[in-house]
C-alpha positions as CSV (number, residue, x, y, z in Angstrom):
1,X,-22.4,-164.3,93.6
2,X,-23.2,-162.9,90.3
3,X,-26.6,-162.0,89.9
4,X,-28.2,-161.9,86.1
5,X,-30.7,-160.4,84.4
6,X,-32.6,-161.4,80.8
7,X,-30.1,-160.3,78.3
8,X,-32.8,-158.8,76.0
9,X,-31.9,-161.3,73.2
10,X,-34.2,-161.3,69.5
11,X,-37.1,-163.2,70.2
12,X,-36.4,-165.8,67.3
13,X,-33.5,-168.3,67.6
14,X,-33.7,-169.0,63.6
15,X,-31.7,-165.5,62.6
16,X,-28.8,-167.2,64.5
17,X,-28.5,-170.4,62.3
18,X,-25.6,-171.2,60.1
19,X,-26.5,-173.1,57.4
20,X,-23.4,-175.6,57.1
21,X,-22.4,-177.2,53.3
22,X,-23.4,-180.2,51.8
23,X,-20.5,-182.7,51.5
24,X,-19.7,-186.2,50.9
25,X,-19.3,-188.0,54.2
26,X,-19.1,-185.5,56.9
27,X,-17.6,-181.9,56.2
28,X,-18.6,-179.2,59.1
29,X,-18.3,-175.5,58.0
30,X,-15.0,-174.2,57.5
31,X,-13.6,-171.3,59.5
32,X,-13.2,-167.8,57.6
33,X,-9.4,-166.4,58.0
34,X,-11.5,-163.4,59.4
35,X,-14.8,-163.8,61.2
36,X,-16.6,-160.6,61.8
37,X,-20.3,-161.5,62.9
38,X,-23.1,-159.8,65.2
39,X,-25.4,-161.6,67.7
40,X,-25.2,-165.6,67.7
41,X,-22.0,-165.2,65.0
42,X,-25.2,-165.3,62.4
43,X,-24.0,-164.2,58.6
44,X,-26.5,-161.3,57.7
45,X,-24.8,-160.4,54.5
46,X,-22.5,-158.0,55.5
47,X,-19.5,-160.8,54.8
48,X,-19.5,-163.4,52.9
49,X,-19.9,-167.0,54.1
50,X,-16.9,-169.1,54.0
51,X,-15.9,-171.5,51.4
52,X,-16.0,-175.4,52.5
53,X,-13.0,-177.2,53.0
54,X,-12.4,-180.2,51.4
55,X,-14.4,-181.3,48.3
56,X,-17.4,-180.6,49.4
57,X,-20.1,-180.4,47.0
58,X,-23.7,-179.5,47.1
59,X,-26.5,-182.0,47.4
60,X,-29.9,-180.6,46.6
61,X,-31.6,-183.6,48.2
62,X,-33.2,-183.8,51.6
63,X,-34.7,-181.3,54.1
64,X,-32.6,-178.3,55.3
65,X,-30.4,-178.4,58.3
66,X,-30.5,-175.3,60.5
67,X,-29.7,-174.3,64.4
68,X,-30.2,-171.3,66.3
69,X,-29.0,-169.9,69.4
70,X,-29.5,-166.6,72.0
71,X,-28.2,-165.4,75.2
72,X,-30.6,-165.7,77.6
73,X,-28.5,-164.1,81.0
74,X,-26.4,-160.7,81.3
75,X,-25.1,-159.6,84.5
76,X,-26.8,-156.9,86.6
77,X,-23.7,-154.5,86.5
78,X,-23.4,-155.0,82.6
79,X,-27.0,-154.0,82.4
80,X,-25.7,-151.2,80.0
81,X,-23.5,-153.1,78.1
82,X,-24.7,-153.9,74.7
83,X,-22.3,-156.5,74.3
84,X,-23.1,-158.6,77.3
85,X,-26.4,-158.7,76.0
86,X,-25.4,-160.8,72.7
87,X,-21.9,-162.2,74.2
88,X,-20.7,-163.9,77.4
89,X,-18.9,-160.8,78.2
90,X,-17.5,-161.2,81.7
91,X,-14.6,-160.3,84.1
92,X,-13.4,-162.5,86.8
93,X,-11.2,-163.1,89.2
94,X,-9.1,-166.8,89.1
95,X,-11.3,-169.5,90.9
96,X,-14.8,-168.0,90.0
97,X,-17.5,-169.9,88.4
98,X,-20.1,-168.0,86.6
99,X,-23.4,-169.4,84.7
100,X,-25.4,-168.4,81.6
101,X,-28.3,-169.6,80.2
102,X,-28.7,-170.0,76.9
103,X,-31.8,-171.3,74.3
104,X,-31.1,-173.3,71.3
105,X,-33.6,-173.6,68.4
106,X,-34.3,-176.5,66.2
107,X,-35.2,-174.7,62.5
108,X,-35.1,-177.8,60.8
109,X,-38.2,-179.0,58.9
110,X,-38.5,-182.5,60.9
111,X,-36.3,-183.6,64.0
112,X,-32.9,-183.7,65.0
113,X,-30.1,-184.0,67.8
114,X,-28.2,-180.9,68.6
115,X,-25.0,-181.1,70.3
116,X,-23.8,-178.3,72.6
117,X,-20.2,-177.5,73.1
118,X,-18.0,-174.8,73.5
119,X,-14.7,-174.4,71.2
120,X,-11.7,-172.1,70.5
121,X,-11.4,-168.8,69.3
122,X,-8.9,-165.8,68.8
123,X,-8.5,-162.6,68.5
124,X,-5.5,-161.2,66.5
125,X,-5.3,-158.4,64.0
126,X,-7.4,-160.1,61.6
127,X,-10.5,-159.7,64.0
128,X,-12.5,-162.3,65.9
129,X,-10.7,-165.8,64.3
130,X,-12.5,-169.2,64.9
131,X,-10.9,-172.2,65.2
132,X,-11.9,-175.3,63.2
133,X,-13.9,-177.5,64.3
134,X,-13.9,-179.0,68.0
135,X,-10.4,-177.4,68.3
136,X,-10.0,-176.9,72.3
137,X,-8.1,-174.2,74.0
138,X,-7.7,-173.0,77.2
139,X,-11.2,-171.0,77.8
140,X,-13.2,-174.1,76.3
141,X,-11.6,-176.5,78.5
142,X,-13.3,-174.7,81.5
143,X,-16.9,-174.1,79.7
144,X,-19.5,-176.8,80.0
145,X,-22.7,-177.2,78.7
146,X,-25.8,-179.3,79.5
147,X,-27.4,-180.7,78.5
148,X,-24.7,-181.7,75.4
149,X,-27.0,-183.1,73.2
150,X,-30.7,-182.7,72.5
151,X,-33.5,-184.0,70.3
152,X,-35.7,-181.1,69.5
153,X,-38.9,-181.5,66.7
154,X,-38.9,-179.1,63.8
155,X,-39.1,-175.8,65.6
156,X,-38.7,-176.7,68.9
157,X,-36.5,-175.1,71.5
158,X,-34.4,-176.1,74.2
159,X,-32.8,-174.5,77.3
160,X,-29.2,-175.0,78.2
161,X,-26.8,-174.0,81.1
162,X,-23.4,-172.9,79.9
163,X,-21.1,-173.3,82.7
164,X,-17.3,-171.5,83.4
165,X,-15.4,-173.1,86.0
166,X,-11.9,-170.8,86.2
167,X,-9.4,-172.8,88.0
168,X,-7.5,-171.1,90.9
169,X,-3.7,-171.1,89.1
170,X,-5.1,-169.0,86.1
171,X,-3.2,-166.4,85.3
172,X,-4.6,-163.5,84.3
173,X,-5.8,-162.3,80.8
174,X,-8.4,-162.1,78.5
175,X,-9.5,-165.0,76.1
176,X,-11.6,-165.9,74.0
177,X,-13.7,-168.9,72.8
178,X,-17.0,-170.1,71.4
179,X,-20.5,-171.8,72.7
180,X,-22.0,-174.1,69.7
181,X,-25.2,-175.4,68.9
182,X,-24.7,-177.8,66.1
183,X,-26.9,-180.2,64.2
184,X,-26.4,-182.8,61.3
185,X,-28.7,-184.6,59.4
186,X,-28.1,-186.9,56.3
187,X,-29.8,-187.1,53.0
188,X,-30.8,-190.7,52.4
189,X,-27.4,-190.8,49.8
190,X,-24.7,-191.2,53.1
191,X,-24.2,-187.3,52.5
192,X,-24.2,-185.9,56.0
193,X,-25.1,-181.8,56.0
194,X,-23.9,-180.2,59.3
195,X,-24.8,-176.6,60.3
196,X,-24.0,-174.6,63.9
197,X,-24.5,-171.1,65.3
198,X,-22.7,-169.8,68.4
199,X,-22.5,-167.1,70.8
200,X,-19.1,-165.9,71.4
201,X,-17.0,-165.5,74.9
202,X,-14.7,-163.0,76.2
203,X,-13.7,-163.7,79.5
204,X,-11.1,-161.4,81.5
205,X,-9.3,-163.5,84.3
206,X,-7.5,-161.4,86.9
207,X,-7.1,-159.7,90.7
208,X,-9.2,-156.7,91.3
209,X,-11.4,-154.4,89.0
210,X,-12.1,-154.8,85.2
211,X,-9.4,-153.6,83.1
212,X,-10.0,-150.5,81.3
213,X,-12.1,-150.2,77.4
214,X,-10.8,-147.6,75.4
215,X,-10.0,-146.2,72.2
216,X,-9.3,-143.7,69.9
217,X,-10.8,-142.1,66.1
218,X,-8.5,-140.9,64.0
219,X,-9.8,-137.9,61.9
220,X,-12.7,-138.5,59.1
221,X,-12.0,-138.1,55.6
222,X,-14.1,-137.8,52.9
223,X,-13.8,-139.6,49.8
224,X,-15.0,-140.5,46.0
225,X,-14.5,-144.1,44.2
226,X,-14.5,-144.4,40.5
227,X,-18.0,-145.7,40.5
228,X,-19.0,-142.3,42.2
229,X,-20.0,-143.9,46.0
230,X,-18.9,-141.7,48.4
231,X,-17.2,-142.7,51.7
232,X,-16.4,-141.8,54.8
233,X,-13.3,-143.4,56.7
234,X,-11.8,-143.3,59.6
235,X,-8.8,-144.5,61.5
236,X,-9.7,-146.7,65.1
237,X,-6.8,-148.0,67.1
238,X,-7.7,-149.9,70.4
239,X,-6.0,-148.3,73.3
240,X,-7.3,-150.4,76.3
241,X,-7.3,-153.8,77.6
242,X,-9.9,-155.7,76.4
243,X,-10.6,-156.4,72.9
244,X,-13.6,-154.6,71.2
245,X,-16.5,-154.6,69.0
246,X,-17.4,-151.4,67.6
247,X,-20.5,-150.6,66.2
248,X,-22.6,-147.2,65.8
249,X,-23.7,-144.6,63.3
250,X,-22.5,-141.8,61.0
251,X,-24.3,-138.5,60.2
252,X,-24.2,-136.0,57.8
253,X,-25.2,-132.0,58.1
254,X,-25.0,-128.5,56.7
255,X,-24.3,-130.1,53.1
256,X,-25.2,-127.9,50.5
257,X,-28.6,-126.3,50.5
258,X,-28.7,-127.1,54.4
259,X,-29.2,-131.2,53.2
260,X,-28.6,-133.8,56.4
261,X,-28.9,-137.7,55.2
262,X,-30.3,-139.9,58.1
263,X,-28.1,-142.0,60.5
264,X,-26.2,-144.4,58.5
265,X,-25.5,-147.9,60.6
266,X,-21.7,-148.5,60.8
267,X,-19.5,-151.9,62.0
268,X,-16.2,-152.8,62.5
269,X,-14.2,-156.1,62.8
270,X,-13.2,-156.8,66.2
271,X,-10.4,-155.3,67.5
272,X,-7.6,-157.1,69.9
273,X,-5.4,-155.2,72.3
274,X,-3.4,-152.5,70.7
275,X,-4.8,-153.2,67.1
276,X,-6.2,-150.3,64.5
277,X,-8.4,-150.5,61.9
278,X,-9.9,-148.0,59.3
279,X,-14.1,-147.8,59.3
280,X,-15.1,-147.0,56.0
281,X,-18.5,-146.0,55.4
282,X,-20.3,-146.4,52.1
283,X,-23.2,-143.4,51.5
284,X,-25.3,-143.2,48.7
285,X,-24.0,-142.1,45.1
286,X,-26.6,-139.5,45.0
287,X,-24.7,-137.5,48.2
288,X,-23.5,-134.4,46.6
289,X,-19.8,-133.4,46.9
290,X,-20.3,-131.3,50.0
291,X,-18.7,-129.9,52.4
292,X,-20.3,-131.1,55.0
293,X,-20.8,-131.5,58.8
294,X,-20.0,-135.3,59.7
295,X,-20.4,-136.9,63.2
296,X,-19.3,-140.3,63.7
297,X,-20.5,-142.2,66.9
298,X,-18.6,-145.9,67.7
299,X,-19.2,-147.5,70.6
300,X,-17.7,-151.5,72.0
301,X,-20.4,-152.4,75.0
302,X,-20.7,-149.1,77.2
303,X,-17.3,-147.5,76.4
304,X,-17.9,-144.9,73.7
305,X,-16.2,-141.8,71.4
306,X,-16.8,-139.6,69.0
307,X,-15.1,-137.6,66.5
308,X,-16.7,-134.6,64.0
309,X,-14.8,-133.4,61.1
310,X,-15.9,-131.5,58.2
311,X,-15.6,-133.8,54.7
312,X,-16.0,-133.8,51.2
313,X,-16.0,-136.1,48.5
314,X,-14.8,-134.2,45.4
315,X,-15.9,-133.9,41.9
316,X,-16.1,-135.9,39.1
317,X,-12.0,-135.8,37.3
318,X,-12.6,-133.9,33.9
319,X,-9.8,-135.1,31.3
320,X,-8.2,-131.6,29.3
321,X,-9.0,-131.5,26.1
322,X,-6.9,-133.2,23.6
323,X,-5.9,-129.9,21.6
324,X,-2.5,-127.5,22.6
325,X,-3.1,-125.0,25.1
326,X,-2.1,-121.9,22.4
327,X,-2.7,-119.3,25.3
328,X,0.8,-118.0,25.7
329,X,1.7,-118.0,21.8
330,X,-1.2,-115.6,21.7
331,X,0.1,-113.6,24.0
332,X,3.5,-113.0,22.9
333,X,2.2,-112.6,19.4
334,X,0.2,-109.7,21.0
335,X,3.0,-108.1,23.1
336,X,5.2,-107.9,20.1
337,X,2.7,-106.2,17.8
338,X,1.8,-103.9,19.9
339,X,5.6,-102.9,20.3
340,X,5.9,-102.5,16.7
341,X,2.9,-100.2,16.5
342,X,4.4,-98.3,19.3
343,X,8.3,-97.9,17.9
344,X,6.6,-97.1,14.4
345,X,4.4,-94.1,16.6
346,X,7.9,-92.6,18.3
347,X,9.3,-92.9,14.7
348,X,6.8,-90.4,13.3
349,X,6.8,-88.6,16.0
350,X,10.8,-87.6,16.2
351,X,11.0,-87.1,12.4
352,X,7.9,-84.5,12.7
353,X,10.2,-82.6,15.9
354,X,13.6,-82.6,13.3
355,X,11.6,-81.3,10.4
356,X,10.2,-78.0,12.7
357,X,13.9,-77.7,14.2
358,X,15.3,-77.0,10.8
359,X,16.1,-73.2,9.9
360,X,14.1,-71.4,7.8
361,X,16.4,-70.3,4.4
362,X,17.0,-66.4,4.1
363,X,16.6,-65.0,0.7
């Protein structure tokens, strides 16, 4: 029996809505090629949302359609694990059935039904990849949810039970998939708007204990872009068995005139088994070129690393002049004049030695 504890999730269900696009007839959100999202898979402005399939246009008409959605349940021996505390983040053996609970907001302006579902999801080099709409795969054909569908007012939330039922013959692995909350509404023009948050799922099926988390940072290297931003980067490469979220913070010390900046926040797209991926971290234009002390701390759920380096970003590229370097013509000139001065010198000099050597003339 797994026992659970309260995952610790925000206290507002509205940060986890995706709003969906306005299109003629019905036109869900299209899938990005990469996702790369925190808790609930909300967009908070570190990527852009995708683009809409189809020819979906907006419609400026009618209330707003929105749906949010926490994590309610970790289990005890994740207690430490960040990630279990915004993800089902589980390992199993084959024939288990685990349970999470889960509560799903209604941040609509007036009522609606929310359907509850669980779909696909990858994850390949490109990071954490959801399929399109109610695509099915192996993971989502054991997850249930109930209820399935809800009426909740304008602000009102719901509790739901997200059930994983692993059948006996699984093999073993790690997959992936998706728990949604969606909710539709139209506009009064047959325009239907749909929207949908999620909490992702990583499940490891498999005999025995968990396998192991791991990776490994590359060395940091210090940088300057044209536009003067300094950076930071660093290469990750996953050397475990499960795939990772990284997340955690970069420092700065001992710059010049003893300066430290404070603790900048630093994410990465997820990353699947054997995969690498270079962190870059943007600092302020202001940093000066350094050198200076850098500490870079990444952690995926409870494993962690570090790696310190010393960096610097480099000055500011100052173009020659435009006008001949004459530097070595000077020179020469120089070298040769002053050998002329000196064979003119030993000249005089041997002609005043001949004129004393010559015998005086007896009368």
């Amino acid at each position: 029996m797994t026992v659970l504890v309260t995952a610790g999730a925000p206290a507002s269900t509205a940060t986890g809505a995706v709003p969906a696009p306005r299109a003629v007839a019905r036109v869900e959100p299209a899938p990005p090629e990469v996702v790369d999202l925190p808790a609930a898979d909300r967009r908070d402005g570190r990527s852009k949302p995708p683009k809409p399939s189809g020819s979906a246009s907006p419609s400026p008409s009618g209330p707003a359609v929105s749906v949010g959605v926490r994590l309610l349940d970790a289990p005890v021996n994740r207690r430490d694990d960040s990630r279990a505390h915004k993800y089902i983040v589980d390992h199993v053996k084959p024939g288990t059935t685990i349970k999470r609970r889960i509560v799903v907001k209604n941040s609509s302006e007036v009522q609606r039904k929310v359907a509850l579902y669980a779909a696909a999801a990858a994850v390949t080099k490109k990071g954490f990849v959801i399929a399109p709409d109610r695509t099915e795969n192996e993971l989502s054909s054991w997850i249930r949810v109930e209820p399935d569908e809800e009426a909740l007012a304008a602000g009102e939330e719901v509790e739901a039970l997200v059930t994983i039922r692993v059948p006996r013959a699984a093999e073993a692995g790690e997959r992936y998939a998706v728990v949604w909350a969606e909710i539709s509404g139209t506009d009064g023009q047959q325009i239907r708007n749909v929207g949908r948050a999620g909490i992702r799922v990583y499940l490891s099926v498999g005999p025995g204990g968990e396998p192991p988390s791991g990776f490994e940072i590359g060395p940091l290297t210090g940088l300057r872009e044209p536009d003067g931003t300094p950076i930071v980067t660093a290469d990750v490469r996953n050397t475990g068995k499960r795939a990772l979220d990284l997340a955690g913070e970069l420092r700065l010390a001992d710059g010049p005139g003893g300066l430290s900046t404070d603790p900048v926040r630093v994410e990465a797209a997820t990353l699947p088994l054997g995969g690498s991926t270079t962190v870059r971290v943007a600092l302020d234009s202001r940093l000066p070129d350094g050198p200076w002390s850098a500490k870079l701390d990444l952690a995926s759920g409870w494993t962690k690393r570090s790696a310190s380096g010393t960096v610097s970003f480099g000055g500011t590229t100052v173009r020659a002049a435009a006008s001949a370097d004459r530097s070595s013509a000077v020179l020469a000139g120089g070298l040769v004049a002053s050998g002329l001065v000196l064979a003119l010198l030993f000249g005089f000099a041997y002609r005043r030695r001949a004129q004393q050597r010559e015998p005086v003339p007896q009368e």
